[in-house]
N, C-alpha and C positions, 0 to 999 in steps of 0.2 A: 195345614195350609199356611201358618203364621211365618213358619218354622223356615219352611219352601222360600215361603218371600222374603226373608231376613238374609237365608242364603244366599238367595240369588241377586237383595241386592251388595251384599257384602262382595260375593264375587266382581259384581260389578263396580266395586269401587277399585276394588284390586288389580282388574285391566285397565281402569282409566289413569290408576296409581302407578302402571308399570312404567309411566311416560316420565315419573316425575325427577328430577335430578339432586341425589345426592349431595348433602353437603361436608364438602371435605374441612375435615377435621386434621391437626398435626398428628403425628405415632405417638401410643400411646394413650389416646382420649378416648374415658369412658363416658359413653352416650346414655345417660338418665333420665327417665321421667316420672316422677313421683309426682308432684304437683300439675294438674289441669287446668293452664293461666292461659287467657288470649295474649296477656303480655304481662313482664317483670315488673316489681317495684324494687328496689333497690334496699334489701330490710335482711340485717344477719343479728337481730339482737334476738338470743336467746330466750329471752323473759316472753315475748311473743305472747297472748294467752288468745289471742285471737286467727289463730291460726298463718297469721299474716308474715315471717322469716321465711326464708326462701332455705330448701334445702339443699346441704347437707346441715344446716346451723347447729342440731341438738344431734348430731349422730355422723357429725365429719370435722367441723370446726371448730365444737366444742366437747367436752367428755365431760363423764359424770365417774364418780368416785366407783360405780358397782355399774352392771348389767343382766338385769335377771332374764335369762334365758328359756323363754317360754314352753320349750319342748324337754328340755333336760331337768326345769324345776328346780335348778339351781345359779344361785347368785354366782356370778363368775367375775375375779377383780379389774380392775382394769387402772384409773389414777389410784386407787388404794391398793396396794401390794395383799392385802391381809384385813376383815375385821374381825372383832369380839364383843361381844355382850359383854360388859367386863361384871354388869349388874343386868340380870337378864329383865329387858324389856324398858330400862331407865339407865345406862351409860354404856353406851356405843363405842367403840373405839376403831379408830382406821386408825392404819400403818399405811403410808405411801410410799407410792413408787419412787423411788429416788430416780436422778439423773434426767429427769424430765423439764423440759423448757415450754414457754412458751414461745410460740411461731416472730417473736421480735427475738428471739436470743435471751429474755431473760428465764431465770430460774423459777420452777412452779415451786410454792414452799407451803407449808400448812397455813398460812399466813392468808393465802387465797384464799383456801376452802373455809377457814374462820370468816373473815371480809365478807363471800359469798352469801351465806346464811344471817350475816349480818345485815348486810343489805335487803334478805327477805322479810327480816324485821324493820328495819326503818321506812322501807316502802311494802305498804302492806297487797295494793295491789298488785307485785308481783308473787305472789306468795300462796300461788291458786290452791297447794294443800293444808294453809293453816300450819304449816311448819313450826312458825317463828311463835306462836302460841303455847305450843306443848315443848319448846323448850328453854330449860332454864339457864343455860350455857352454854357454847360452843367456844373450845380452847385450842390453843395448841402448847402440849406439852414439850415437844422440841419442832425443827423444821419439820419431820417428817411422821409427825404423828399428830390426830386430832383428837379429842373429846367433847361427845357432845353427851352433856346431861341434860335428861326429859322431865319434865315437871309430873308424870306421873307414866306410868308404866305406857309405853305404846309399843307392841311387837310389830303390827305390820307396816310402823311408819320406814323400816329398812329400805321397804321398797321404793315410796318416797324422797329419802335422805339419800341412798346409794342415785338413784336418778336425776339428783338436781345437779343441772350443768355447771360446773364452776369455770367463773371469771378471773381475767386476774385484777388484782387489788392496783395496780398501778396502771393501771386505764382507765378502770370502770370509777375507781375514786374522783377523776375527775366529769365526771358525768351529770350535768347538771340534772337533768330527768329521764332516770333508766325505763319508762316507764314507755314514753313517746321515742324516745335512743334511736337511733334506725339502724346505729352501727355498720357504717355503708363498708369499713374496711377493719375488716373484726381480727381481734388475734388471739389465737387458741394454742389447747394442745396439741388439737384431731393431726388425722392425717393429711389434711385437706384444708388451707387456712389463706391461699392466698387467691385474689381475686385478679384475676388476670386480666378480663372483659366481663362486662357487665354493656347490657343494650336491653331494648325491652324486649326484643322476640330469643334471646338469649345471650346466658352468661357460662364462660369458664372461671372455676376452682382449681389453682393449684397445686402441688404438695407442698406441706410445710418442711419446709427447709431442716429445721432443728426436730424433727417427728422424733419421739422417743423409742420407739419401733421399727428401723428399719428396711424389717423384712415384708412391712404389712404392705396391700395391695401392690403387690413389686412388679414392675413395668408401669404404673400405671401412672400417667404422669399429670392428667388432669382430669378433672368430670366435667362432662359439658351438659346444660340441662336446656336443651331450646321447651320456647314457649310454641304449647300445641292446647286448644281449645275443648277438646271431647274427647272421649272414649275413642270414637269414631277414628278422630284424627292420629292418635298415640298408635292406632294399633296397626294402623297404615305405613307408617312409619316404621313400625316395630316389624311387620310382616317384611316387608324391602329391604331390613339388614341396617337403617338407619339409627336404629337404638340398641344397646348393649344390653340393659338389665332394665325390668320396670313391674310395674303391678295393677294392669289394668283389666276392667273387664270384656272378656274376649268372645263373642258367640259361637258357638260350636267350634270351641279351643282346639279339638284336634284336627278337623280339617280344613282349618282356613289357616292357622297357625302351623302347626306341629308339618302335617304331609309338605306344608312349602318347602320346608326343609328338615328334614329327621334327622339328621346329622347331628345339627345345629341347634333345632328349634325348642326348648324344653318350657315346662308350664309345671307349677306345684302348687295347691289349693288346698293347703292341710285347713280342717276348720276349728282353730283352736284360738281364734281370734274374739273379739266380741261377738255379742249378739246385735241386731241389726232392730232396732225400734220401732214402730208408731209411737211419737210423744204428741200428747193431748196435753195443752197447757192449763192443768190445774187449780193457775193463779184468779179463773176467773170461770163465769158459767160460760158456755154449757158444759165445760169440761171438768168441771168440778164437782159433779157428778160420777160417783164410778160406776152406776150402774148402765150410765149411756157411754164410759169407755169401755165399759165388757160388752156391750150391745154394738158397739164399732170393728171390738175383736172380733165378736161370731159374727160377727159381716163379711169377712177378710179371706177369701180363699186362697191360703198358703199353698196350698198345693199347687195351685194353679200362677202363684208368681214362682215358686220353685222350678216349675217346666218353663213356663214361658219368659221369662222376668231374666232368671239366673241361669238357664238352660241347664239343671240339674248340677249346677256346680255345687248345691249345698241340699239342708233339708230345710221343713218345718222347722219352727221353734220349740224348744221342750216349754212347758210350762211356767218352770220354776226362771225362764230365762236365764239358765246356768249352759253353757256352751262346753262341748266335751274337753276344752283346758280344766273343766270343773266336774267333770261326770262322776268323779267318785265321792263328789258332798250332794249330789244328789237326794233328797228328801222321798222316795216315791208316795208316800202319805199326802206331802201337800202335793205332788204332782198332779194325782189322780183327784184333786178339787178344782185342777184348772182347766177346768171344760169349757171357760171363755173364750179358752185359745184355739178353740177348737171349731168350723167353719162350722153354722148354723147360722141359717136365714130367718130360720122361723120363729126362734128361741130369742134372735138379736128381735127382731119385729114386736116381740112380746114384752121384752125389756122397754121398748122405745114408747108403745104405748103406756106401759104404767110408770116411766118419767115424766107421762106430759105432753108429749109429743106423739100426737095424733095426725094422721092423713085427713088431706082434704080430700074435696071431690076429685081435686086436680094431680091428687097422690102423691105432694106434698107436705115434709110432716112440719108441725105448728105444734106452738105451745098454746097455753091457755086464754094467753093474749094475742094469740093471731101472728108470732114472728115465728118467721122460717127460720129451721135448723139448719145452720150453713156453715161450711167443714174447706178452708180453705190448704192445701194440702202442699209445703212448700218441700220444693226438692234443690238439687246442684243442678244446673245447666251442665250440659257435657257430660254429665256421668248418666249411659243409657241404664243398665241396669236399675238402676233405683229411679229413673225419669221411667220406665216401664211398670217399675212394681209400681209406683205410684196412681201410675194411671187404672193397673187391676184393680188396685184399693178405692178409687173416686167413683169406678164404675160399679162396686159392689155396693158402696155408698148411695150410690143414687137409686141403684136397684132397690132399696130399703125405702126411697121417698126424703133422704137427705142429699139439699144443694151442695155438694161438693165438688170441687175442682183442683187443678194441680197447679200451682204457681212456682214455674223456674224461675230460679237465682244466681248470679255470680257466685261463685264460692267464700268471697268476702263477704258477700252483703247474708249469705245463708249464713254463713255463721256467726255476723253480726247481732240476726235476729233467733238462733239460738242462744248467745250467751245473755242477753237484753228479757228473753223471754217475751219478744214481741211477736208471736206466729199462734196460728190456732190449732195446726198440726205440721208434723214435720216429721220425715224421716231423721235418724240420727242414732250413732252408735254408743257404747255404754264403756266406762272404765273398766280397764283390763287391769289384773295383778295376780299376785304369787294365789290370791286365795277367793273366794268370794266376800270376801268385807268387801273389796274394791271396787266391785257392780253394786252392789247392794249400799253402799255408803253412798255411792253418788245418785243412785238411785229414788234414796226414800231417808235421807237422815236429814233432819230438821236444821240441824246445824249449819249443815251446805245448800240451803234452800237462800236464795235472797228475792230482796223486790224484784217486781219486775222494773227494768228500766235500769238494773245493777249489773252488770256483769260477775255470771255466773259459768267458771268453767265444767262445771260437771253439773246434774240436777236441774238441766233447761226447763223441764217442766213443773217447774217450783211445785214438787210434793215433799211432806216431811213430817214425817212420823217421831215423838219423840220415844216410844219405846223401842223405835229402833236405834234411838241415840243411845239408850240406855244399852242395848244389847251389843251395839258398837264397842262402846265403850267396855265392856265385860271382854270382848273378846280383844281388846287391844290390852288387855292386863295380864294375857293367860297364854302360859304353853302350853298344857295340859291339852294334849290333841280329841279327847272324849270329851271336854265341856267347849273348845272350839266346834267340834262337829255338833253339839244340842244347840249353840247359838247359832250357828247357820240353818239348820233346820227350821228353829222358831226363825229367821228374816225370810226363810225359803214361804214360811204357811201366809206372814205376813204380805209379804208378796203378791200371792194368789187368793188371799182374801180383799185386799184394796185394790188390787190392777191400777198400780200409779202409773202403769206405762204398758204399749203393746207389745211385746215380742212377737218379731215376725220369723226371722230365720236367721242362724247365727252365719255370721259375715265369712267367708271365706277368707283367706290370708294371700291375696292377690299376688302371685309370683312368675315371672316369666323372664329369662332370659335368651340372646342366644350365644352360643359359645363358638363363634367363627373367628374374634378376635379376643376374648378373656375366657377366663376358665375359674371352676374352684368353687361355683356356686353350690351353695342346700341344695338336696333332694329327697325325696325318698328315701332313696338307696343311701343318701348321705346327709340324714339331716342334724346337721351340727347347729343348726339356727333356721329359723323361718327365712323363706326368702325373700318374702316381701322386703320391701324399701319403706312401705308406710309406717312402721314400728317404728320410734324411736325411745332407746337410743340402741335397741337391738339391733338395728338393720347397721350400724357400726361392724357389728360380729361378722356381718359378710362382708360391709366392705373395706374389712381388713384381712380379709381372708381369700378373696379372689388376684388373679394376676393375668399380667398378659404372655399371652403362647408364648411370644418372640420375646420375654424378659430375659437376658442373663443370667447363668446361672452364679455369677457374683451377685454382690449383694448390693442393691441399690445406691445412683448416686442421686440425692433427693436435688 
């Protein structure tokens, strides 16, 4: 019946939608929406750690030395021509790309990417991986070659280092504080660098003029990103023809999407993205208890936000919170102890009693001082999916005799009080990389825990284990693939013996284009890169790889 009504009123938005008019755009303008803003701020500084740069910043205007491409499993170059271990796991060495400018005419030189990692040391809060810590030099041996020495073995800092946007050194030098920057008129490498209109309900990006690449997105002469509010509103827009490429969540994707136009209309949902969280803030009671976060988990019927919630776009969570980019470090030993993750009512009800938390007459649970257990459950405004799961999760919550509720946010202010660790509960996703260190490190490593009230990019829910610092550390010294796979295994059991965090269902990788004016996108049938736009700086791979119909078959005049 839910299902019926979601239809019906979507159909309904879609005839009142048919009236609405078009905004014309110049030839050649790719129509984006990655961000859900009722209106722009005017912000293309890289360093960003609050979610707050307006895209394409970290994956159109700027580049990063590497691109690790999440379905191929492999690093693929991009400003670096070439790297090597030259000492495997403590001197890194990139070769760059020659003949590359930055979007003013000057020359990128190694010069930059030394400057860049400099700057992550002299300003520490931009420096959200601890970079500037684990190493002891970054050189450059001629213009087009870097060396960075590590102060002791890091293997999966590649993924890291290869990812950090580089700046150039004769802008950013003058900059009195990179930190607050707003960078209203930024100059890169990307393909994408100049700012043509900026207003608050939208801005165009142009192509940069001096683009090292040519042939990348060819026809495409600018991205336009108008400001749209929700889910709701993107996919209205996107059904009408009014958006090119985007990554939203879409309810019954194929026929409200797809049959509008088959031609046209395509959608790709691979799930090799993160896992999709309940974080229970740690830092303080009642959640600093894991026996009342596993009592939250068996409260949680996944199945039931999987159909309803996500309309079967995804599954369950596996236990280990390892999402199938990860399925072959899979543990099945610790798995099969994560029966928290697993819906029980009755099991969570028996957990809650023996924390303390007993029902009243009024079937409210209380501690032994008489406060109610009270579960405030913050989400993003506009994004229905997860404004749905959430509301499963409060209603299973209260079913148990805990006051829970669901408090929408701006997406600023949500992620404010993510990285502040100011929330009681909170939907929120988990660090993605080549390996599981990277869920797992931001997860549960002591290291990247801070106060709360500190801005923290990974680890919102200030948990931190030091033996998993130590095991971290073990596995960032080693190539030896048999003792990387025993160290994952013991963070896998760790894991599922603390439940520092809930795994709900691993995040689908939101893709949807239509190709009535560009072409060339991921599929299925061709996936050279995830389609999503949310990746960065992967979502670069598409959009230098997509074109329009009517391009030229000469080679772009930028």
């Amino acid at each position: 019946m839910r299902q019926r009504l979601l239809g019906a009123l979507v159909l309904g938005a879609l005839a009142l939608g048919s009236c609405r008019t078009k905004t014309e755009a110049p030839p050649g303008t790719l129509v984006v929406v990655k961000e859900l803003q009722a209106s722009w701020i005017r912000n293309f500084n890289p360093f960003s750690v609050a979610g707050g740069n307006r895209w394409p910043t970290n994956c159109g205007i700027y580049e990063p030395l590497l691109i690790y491409n999440s379905l191929s499993g492999e690093f693929e170059p991009w400003l670096a021509a070439s790297f090597d271990w030259e000492v495997p796991g403590e001197r890194l060495v990139f070769a760059l790309r020659e003949g590359v400018q930055w979007s003013d005419g000057e020359a990128f030189t190694a010069d930059d990417v030394v400057f860049t990692f400099q700057l992550l040391e002299d300003t520490k809060a931009l420096d959200v991986h601890n970079l500037a810590a684990r190493m002891d030099a970054v050189s450059a041996r001629d213009d087009h070659t870097v060396v960075i020495e590590l102060s002791e073995p890091f293997v999966p800092g590649l993924a890291w280092i290869g990812h950090q946007t580089i700046v150039p050194e004769h802008i950013w030098s003058e900059v009195d504080d990179p930190v607050i920057h707003t960078n209203p008129d930024p100059v890169g490498t990307g393909p994408f660098t100049e700012v043509l209109r900026f207003e608050t309900q939208v801005y165009d990006i142009g192509r940069n003029p001096h683009y090292w690449n040519p042939e990348a997105a060819k026809g495409i002469e600018r991205l336009r990103m108008p400001a749209l509010p929700s889910n709701e509103a993107a996919n209205l827009a996107l059904i009408h023809g009014e958006i090119d490429w985007t990554g939203t969540f879409i309810p019954a994707v194929d026929r409200v999407f797809v049959e509008r136009d088959p031609e046209h209309h395509h959608y790709w949902f691979p799930l090799v993205g993160s896992t999709i969280f309940l974080y229970a803030n740690t830092a303080a009671p009642p959640f600093d208890d894991p026996n009342l976060r596993r009592a939250v988990s068996m409260a949680i019927d996944r199945e039931l936000i999987v159909r309803i919630a996500m309309h079967n776009t995804t599954v369950p969570a596996h236990p280990t919170g390892l999402t199938d980019a990860h399925k072959a470090w899979r543990d099945p030993t610790a798995a099969a102890k994560g029966t928290w993750v697993t819906h029980d009512p009755a099991a969570a009800a028996e957990l809650l009693d023996a924390a303390g938390w007993t029902l009243d007459a009024k079937g409210q649970r209380r501690n032994a001082a008489g406060e109610p257990l009270i579960a405030e459950l913050q989400v993003v405004t506009g994004w229905s999916d997860w404004v749905r799961a959430a509301q499963i999760i409060t209603a299973d919550l209260r079913a148990l005799g805990i006051d829970a509720s669901v408090k929408s946010r701006d997406f600023g202010a949500w992620m404010e009080g993510l990285n502040r660790g100011t929330f009681s509960l909170s939907l929120g996703w988990a660090q993605e990389g080549p390996t599981p260190y990277n869920p797992y490190q931001g997860l549960m490593s002591a290291e990247a825990t801070k106060p709360v009230g500190e801005t923290a990019p990974a680890n919102w829910h200030r948990f931190g284990s030091e033996e998993v610092d130590v095991l971290l550390r073990a596995f960032e010294g080693t190539t030896d693939p048999e003792l990387q796979r025993a160290i994952i295994s013991r963070l896998q059991h760790i894991f599922v013996d603390e439940a520092p965090a809930i795994p709900l269902f691993p995040s689908p990788s939101w893709g949807q284009y239509n190709s009535a004016r560009f072409d060339g996108f991921p599929s299925a049938d061709d996936p050279y890169a995830l389609l999503s736009p949310h990746k960065a700086p992967e979502s670069l791979l598409v959009l230098s790889s997509i074109y329009a119909k009517d391009a030229p078959t000469s080679e772009n005049t930028p």
